[in-house]
N, C-alpha and C positions, 0 to 999 in steps of 0.2 A: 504494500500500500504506500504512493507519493502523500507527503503531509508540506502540506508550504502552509507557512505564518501571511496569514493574512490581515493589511491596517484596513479597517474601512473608518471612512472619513462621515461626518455628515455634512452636510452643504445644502440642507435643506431651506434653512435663513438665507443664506447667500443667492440661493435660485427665488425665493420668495421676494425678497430684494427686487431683486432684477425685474421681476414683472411687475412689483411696485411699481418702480421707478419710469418701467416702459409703460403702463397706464397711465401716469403722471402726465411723459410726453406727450401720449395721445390726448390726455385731454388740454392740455395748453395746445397744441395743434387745433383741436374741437375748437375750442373759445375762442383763439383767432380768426378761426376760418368761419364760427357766427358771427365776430366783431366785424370784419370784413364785409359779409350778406348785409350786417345793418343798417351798415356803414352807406353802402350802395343802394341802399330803397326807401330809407327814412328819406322823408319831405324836410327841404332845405330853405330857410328865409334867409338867416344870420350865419347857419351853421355851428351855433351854439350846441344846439341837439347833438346834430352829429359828433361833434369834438365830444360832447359827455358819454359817449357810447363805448364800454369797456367791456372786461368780461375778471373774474377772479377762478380761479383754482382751489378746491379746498377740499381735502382729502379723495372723491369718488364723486364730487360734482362740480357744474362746472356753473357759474352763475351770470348771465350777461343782462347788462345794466345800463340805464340811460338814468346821469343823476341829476339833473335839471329840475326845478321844480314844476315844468308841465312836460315833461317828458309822458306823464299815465294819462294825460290828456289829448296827447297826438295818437299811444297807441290806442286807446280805450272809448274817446271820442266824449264828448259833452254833451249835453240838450241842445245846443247850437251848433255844435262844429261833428261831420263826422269823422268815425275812427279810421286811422292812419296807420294800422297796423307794423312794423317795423323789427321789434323784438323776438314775437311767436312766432311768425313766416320763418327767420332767420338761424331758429331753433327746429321747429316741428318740420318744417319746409324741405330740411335735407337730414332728414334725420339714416338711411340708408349710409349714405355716403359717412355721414361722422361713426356709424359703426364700422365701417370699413377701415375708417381711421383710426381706431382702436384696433383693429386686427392687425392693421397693419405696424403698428407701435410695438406688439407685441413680437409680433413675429420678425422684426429687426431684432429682436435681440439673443 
């Protein structure tokens, strides 16, 4: 009978890591590329709107935001004025492709 000393290692943290880290990217990848969609269909006067239009990262979500204080008024609309949607189109609107950008994050690494 062959006997060989065997180390196993674990690197189970380390692989966990890694796809942390590669969902991280994918979602800052996500939140650009809705900040971007916003960016390009929100309605322009001053362009105040637009410039407040960001997006944040924050553990497994991804949050994109217009901070203006009538920013909930162009997407949501008034009794006078109709809605202007901007934010949800930008989100809901490609939602396919931002999963693809998750697969794809992943599967770089």
């Amino acid at each position: 009978m062959i006997r060989a000393d065997v180390d196993v290692q674990d690197n189970s943290q380390a692989v966990v890591d890694s796809i942390r880290a590669a969902l991280r990217n994918g979602l800052e990848d996500i939140g650009a590329a809705a900040e971007y969609y916003a960016k390009s269909i929100v309605p322009v006067d001053t362009g105040r709107l637009r410039d407040s239009i960001g997006y944040a990262v924050s553990d497994d979500t991804v949050t994109l935001y217009a901070d203006t204080e009538y920013a909930i008024y162009v997407e949501y609309g008034t009794l006078t004025h109709e809605a202007q949607p901007y934010l949800y189109p930008s989100m809901a609107g490609h939602t396919q492709e931002y999963v693809s950008m998750l697969v794809d994050a992943v599967a770089r690494k």
